[in-house]
C-alpha positions in Angstrom: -59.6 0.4 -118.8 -63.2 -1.3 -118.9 -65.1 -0.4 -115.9 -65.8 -3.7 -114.0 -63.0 -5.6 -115.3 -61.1 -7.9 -112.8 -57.8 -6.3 -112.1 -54.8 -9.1 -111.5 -52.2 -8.2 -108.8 -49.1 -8.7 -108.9 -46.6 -10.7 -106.7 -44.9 -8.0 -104.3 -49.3 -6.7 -104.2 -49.8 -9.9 -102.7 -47.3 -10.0 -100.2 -47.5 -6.5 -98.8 -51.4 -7.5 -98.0 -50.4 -10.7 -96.7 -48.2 -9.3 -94.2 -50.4 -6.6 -93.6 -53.4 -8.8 -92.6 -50.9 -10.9 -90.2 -49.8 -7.5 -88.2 -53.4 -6.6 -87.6 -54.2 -10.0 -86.5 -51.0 -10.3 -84.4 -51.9 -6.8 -82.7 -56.0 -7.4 -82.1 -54.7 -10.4 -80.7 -52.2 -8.7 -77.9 -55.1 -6.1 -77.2 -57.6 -8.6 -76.0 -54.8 -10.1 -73.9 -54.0 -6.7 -72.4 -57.6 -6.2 -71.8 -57.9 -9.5 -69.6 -55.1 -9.5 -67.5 -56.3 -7.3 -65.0 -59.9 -9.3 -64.0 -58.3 -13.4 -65.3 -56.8 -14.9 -62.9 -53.3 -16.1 -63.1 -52.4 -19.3 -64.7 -50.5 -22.0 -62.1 -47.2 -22.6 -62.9 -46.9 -26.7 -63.5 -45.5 -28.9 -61.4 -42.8 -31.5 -62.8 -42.8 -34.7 -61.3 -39.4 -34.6 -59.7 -40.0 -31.1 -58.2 -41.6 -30.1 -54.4 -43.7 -27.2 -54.4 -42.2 -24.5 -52.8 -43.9 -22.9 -49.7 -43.1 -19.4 -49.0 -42.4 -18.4 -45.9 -44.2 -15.3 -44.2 -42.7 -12.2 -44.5 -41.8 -11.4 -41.3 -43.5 -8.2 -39.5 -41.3 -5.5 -39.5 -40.7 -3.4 -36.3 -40.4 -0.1 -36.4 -37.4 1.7 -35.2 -37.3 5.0 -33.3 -34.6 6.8 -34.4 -33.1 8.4 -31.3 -30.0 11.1 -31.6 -26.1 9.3 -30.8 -25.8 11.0 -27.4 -28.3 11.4 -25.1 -28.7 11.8 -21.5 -29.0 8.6 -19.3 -32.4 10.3 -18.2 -33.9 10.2 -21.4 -32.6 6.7 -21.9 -34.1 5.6 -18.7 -30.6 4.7 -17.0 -30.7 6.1 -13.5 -27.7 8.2 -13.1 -24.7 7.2 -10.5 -25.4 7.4 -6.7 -23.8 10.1 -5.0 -21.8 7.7 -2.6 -20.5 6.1 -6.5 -19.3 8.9 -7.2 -17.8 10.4 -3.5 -16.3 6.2 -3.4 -14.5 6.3 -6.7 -13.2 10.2 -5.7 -11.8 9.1 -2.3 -9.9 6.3 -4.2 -8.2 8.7 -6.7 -7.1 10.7 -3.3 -5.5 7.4 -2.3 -4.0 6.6 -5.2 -2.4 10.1 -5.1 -1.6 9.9 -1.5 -0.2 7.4 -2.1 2.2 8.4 -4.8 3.3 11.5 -3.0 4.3 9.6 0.2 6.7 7.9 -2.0 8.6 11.2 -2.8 8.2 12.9 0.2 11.4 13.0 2.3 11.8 11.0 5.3 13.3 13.1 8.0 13.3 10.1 11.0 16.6 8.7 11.4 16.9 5.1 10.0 18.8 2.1 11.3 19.9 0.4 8.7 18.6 -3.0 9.5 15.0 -1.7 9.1 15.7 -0.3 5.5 17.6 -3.1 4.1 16.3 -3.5 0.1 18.6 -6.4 -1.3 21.4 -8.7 0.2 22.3 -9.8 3.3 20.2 -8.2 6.7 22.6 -5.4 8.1 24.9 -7.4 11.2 26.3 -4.3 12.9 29.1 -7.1 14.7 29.9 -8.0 11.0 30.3 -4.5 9.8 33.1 -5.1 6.7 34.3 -1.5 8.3 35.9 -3.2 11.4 39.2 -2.7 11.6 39.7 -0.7 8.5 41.7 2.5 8.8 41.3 5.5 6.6 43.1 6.8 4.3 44.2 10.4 3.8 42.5 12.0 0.8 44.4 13.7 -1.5 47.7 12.9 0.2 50.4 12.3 -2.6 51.8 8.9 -2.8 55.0 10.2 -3.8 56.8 13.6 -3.7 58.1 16.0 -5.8 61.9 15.0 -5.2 61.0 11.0 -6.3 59.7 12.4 -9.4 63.0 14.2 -10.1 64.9 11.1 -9.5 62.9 9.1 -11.6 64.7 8.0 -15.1 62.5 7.3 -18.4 63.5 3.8 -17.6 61.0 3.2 -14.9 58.8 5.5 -16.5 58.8 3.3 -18.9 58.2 0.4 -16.7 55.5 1.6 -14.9 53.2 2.5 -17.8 53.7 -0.8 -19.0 52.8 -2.1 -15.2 49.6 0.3 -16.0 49.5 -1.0 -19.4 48.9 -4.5 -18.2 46.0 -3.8 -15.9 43.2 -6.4 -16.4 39.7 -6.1 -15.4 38.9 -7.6 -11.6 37.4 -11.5 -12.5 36.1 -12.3 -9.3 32.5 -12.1 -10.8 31.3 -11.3 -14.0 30.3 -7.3 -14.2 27.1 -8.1 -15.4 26.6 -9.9 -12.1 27.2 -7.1 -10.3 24.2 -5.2 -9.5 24.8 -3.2 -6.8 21.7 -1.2 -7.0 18.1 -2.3 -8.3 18.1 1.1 -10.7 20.5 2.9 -12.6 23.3 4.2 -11.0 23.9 8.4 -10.0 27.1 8.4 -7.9 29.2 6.3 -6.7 32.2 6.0 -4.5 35.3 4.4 -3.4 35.9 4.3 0.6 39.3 5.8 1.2 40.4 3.0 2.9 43.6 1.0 1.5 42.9 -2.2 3.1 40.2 -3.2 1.2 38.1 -2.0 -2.2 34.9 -0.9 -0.8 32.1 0.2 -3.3 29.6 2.9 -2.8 26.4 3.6 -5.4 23.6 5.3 -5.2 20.8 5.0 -7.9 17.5 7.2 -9.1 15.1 5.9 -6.3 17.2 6.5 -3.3 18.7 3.6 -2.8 22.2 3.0 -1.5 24.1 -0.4 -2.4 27.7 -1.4 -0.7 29.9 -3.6 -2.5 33.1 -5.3 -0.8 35.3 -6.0 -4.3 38.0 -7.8 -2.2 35.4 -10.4 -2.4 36.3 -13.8 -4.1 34.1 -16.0 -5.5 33.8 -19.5 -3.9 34.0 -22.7 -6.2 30.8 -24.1 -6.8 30.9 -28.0 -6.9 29.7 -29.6 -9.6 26.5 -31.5 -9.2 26.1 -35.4 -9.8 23.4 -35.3 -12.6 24.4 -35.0 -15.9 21.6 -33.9 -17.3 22.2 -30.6 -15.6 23.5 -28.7 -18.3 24.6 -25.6 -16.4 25.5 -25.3 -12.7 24.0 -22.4 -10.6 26.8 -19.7 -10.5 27.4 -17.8 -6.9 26.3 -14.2 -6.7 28.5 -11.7 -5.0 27.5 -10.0 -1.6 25.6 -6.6 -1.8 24.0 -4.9 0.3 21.6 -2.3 -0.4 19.7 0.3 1.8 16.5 3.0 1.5 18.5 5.7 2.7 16.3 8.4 0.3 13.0 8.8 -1.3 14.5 10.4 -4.7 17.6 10.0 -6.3 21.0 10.3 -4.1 23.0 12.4 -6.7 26.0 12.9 -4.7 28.2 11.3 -1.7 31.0 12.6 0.4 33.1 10.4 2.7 33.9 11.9 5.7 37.5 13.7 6.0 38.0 12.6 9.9 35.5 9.7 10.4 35.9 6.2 8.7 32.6 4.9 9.3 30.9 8.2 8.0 29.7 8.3 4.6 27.5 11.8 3.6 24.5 11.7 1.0 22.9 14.2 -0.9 19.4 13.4 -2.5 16.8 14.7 -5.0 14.5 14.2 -1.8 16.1 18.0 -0.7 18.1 16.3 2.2 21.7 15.4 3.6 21.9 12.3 5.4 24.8 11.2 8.0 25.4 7.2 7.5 27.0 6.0 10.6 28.0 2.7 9.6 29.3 1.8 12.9 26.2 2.5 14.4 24.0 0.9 11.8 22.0 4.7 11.7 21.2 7.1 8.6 20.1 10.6 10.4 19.1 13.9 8.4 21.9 15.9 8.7 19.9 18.8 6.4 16.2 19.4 5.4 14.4 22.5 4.9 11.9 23.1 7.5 9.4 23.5 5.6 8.4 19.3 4.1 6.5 20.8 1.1 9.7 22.9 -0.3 11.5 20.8 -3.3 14.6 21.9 -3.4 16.9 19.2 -4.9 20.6 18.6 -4.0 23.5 17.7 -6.8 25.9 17.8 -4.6 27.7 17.3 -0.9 31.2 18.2 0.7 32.7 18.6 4.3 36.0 20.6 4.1 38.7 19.2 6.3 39.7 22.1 8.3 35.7 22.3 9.6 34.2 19.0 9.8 30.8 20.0 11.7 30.2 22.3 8.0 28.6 20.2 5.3 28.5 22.6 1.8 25.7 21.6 -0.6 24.7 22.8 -3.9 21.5 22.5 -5.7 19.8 22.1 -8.9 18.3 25.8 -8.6 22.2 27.1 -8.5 22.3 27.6 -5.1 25.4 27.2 -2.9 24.4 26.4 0.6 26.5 26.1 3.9 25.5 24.2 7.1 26.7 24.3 10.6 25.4 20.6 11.7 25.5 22.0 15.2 22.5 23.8 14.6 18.8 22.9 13.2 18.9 20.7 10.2 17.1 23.7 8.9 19.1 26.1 9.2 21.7 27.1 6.3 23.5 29.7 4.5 22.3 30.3 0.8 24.4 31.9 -2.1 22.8 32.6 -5.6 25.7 31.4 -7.5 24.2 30.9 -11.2 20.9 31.4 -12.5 20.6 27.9 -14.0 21.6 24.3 -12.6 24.7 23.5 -10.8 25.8 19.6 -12.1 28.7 19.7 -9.1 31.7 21.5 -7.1 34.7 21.1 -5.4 36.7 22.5 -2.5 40.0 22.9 -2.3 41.9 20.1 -0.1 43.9 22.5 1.6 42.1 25.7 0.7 38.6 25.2 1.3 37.9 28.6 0.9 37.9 28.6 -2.4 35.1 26.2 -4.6 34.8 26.0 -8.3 31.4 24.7 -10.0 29.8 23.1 -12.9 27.1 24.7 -14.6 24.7 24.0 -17.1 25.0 27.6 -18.3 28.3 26.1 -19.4 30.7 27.2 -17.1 33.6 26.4 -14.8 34.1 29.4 -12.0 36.1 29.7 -9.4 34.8 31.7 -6.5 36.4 32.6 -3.2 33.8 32.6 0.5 36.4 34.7 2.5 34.2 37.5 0.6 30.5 37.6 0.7 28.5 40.4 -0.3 24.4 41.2 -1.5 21.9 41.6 0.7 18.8 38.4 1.0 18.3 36.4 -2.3 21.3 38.5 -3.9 24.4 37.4 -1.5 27.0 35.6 -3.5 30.7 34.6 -2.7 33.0 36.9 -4.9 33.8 35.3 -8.2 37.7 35.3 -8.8 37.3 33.8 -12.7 35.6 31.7 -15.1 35.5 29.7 -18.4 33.2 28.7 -20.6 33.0 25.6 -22.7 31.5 25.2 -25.9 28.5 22.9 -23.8 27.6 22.4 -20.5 29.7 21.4 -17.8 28.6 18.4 -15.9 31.5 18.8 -13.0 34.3 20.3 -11.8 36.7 18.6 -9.1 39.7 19.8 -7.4 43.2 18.0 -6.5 45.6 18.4 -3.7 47.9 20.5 -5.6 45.1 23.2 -6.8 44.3 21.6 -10.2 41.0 21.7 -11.6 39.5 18.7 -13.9 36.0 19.4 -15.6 34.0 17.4 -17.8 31.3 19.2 -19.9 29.1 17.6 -22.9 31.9 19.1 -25.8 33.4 16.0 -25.3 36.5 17.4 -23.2 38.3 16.7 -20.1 39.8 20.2 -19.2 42.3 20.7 -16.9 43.3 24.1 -15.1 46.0 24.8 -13.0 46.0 27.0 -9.9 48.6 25.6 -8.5 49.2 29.4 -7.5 46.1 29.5 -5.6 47.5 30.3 -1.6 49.2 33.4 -3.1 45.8 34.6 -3.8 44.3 37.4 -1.5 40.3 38.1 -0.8 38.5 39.5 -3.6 41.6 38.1 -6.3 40.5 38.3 -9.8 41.8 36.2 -12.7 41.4 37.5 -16.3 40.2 35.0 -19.2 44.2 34.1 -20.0 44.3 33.0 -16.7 41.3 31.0 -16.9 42.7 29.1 -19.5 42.7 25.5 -19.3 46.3 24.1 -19.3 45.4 20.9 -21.0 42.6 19.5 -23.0 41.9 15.9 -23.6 39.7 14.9 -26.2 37.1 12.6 -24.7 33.6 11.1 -26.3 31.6 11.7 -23.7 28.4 10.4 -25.5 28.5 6.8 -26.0 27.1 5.8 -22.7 30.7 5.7 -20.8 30.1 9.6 -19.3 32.4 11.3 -17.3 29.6 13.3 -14.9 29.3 13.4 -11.4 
C-alpha cells in the first residue's frame, strides 16, 4: 500500500464510529449534569392554568414520649394512694355484707306467732283456723280387717280396682296454679284428718305453705268489655309461713294432738307448730348457735309423745325428752355417712329402720344400747344393701318396710314377725331379703324420697 494514500471505509466502519461518537456525547453530557445538581437550584414545577398551587402544611412537632414500664406504682405515677378511712370504709361494708348473709342462715330459736312470719297468702286469723272442728284421724289404723279381706270375692276386687282405675286428677285449680311454697318443695304432708284434705309443704329456704284442697274455685263472672280477651282467673288460698332459716327436710304430725305439726330443718332445729295457738316454738337446738348440725328427719312415737327422735345428715340418731332443755339429747352413731330418713314402728317404736346413703336399709332395735361417748349405737338386728343409695325407709302398721333407693326400686320387706323378736335379735341376709321389688324410674323428676 502507498504510504499517504487516502484509505475508503467501509459501510459497517462508518456506523460503528457514528455510534461511537453519539455514546461519548450522550455520556459527557450526563456528567456535567451530575456535576451541577448539587450547587443549581431546582427547576419549579409549572403551573397549568386550571390547577391551585398546593400549600403544604407544617409538619407538625413531634412530642416525645417517655416510655414508662405497664405496671407501676401509683407513687411513681403521681396518683396519691387510697386514704386509710377508704380503705377501713369499704372493709366495714364487706363485714356487712357478710353479716348480713349469715344472719340469714342462722337459726332462730325465739318462738314465732305465726301472724308475724306470714310469707304469702292470707294474714294468719287464729278465729278462722281451717283446723276448727276437725278431728284426727288414727294413723296407721287399718280401714278394714283381716276377716273382710277373706270374705272378699274377685268380683269386687275387680270392681274396686276399676273404682281406683277411674281416679281423675282434683280440677278445682289448675296444678300449675298451685304454688304452695315460693321454692321448691322438700317434704310435704297430708294432715290425718278425714274431714278435709289438708296440705303441708316445706321448701329449701324454710318456708312452710298450708293448702286446704277441699277448696273450690268460685266462678268468675265474665266482664262486659269485649275487648278483654281473657278474664282474670281466681287463685287458690295458701298460706305460707318463715318457720326456718334453712330447708325444712322433714315433718311429723303429732300422734295425740290435731293442731300439732313437728318440723325438722337444715337450720339444726325441731320446731313445735301449734296451730291453735298461732305459735312455732323450738322444740330442739343445740346449745351451742355456731354448731351445724342439719336434720333429715323427725318422729314422735305414740306410746311416748313428750320424745321427739331425729336423725341427721352426719348419721346420727338423736332422742329428746321435750321436758328437758331444748339442748339436751341422746346421740347414736348409726352410719358413718348421711341418713336420707327413718321410721318407727306404729306399734313397736322400739325398733327404727334407716335410709342411708352408704346404701343401706337397717333395722336396729333401742331396747339395747351399748359404746361408751361418740361410739354408743342401738344394736343392729339386720340390713340390706341396694345396688345405690337409699333415700328412705318407712314403716306400716303391720311391720312392713317400703324403701326407695336411686336403683330405681321400691323394695318392700316384711317383718310382720317383728313382736316375737327379743333384745339383741339378729336376722341373717335371707332374712333381710326384700319380699317384693317393684321396678320404679326414679330419675325422671317424679322421685320417690323423703
Amino acid at each position: 500500500m502507498v504510504r499517504g494514500a487516502k484509505v475508503e471505509l467501509s459501510d459497517y466502519e462508518l456506523q460503528r464510529q457514528e455510534k461511537i461518537a453519539k455514546n461519548q456525547a450522550l455520556l459527557k453530557q450526563l456528567n456535567l449534569e451530575a456535576a451541577s445538581a448539587s450547587v443549581a437550584p431546582r427547576p419549579k414545577p409549572t403551573n397549568s392554568s386550571t390547577s391551585k398551587p398546593h400549600k403544604k402544611k407544617p409538619a407538625g412537632r413531634k412530642v416525645k414520649e417517655e416510655v414508662v414500664p405497664l405496671r407501676t406504682s401509683s407513687r411513681l405515677k403521681g396518683i396519691v394512694a387510697d386514704s386509710e378511712v377508704a380503705k377501713r370504709k369499704a372493709e366495714e361494708e364487706r363485714e356487712a355484707v357478710e353479716e348480713a348473709n349469715r344472719a340469714k342462715r342462722q337459726r332462730i330459736s325465739d318462738d314465732l306467732n305465726l301472724s308475724d312470719i306470714v310469707v304469702a297468702g292470707k294474714s294468719w286469723n287464729q278465729s278462722g283456723n281451717f283446723l276448727r272442728n276437725v278431728g284426727p284421724a288414727n294413723p296407721g289404723e287399718r280401714t278394714f280387717s283381716a276377716q273382710d279381706i277373706k270374705e272378699t270375692t274377685d268380683k269386687e276386687l275387680r270392681a274396686l280396682r276399676e273404682k281406683m282405675s277411674g281416679l281423675q286428677l282434683w280440677e278445682g285449680f289448675e296444678p300449675s296454679r298451685i304454688k304452695i311454697t315460693p321454692e321448691r318443695i322438700y317434704s310435704l304432708g297430708f294432715h290425718p284428718t278425714t274431714d278435709k284434705p289438708l296440705v303441708f309443704a316445706g321448701d329449701k329456704l324454710g318456708n312452710l305453705g298450708l293448702f286446704d284442697a277441699s277448696q273450690k274455685s268460685p266462678e268468675v263472672k265474665k266482664e262486659d268489655n269485649e275487648d278483654e280477651e281473657e278474664d282474670e282467673e281466681a287463685e287458690p288460698e295458701i298460706t305460707t309461713f318463715k318457720t326456718h332459716t334453712r330447708t325444712i327436710s322433714a315433718m311429723h304430725f303429732s300422734p295425740t294432738e290435731r293442731n300439732i305439726l313437728y318440723t325438722a330443718s337444715y337450720d339444726s332445729s325441731i320446731r313445735k307448730l301449734d296451730l291453735a295457738k298461732g305459735m312455732a316454738v323450738e322444740v330442739y337446738a343445740p346449745t351451742d348457735r355456731g354448731i351445724d348440725a342439719p336434720l333429715s328427719g323427725v318422729e314422735i312415737p305414740r306410746t311416748e309423745p313428750h320424745m321427739v327422735y331425729f336423725t341427721t345428715l352426719d348419721g346420727q340418731f338423736g332422742m329428746h325428752d321435750m321436758r328437758t332443755s331444748s339442748g339436751e339429747a341422746e346421740l347414736l352413731q348409726l352410719s358413718e355417712k348421711k341418713i336420707g330418713g327413718f321410721s318407727l314402728h306404729p306399734a313397736l317404736p322400739h325398733l327404727i329402720t334407716t335410709a342411708s346413703l352408704d346404701r343401706t336399709m337397717k333395722l336396729w332395735d333401742l331396747r339395747k344400747i351399748s359404746g361408751k361417748g361418740d361410739s354408743r349405737r342401738a344394736a343392729l338386728v339386720g340390713e340390706h344393701e341396694s345396688r345405690l343409695s337409699v333415700s328412705h325407709a318407712a314403716f306400716n302398721s303391720a311391720g312392713q318396710v317400703a324403701t326407695a333407693s336411686y336403683d330405681d326400686t321400691v323394695k318392700i320387706y316384711d317383718f310382720s314377725n317383728a313382736s316375737d323378736w327379743k333384745a339383741g335379735t339378729s336376722l341373717n341376709d335371707e332374712q333381710m331379703k326384700p319380699a317384693t321389688i317393684i321396678p320404679h324410674n326414679n330419675q325422671t323428676g317424679r322421685w320417690v324420697t323423703m
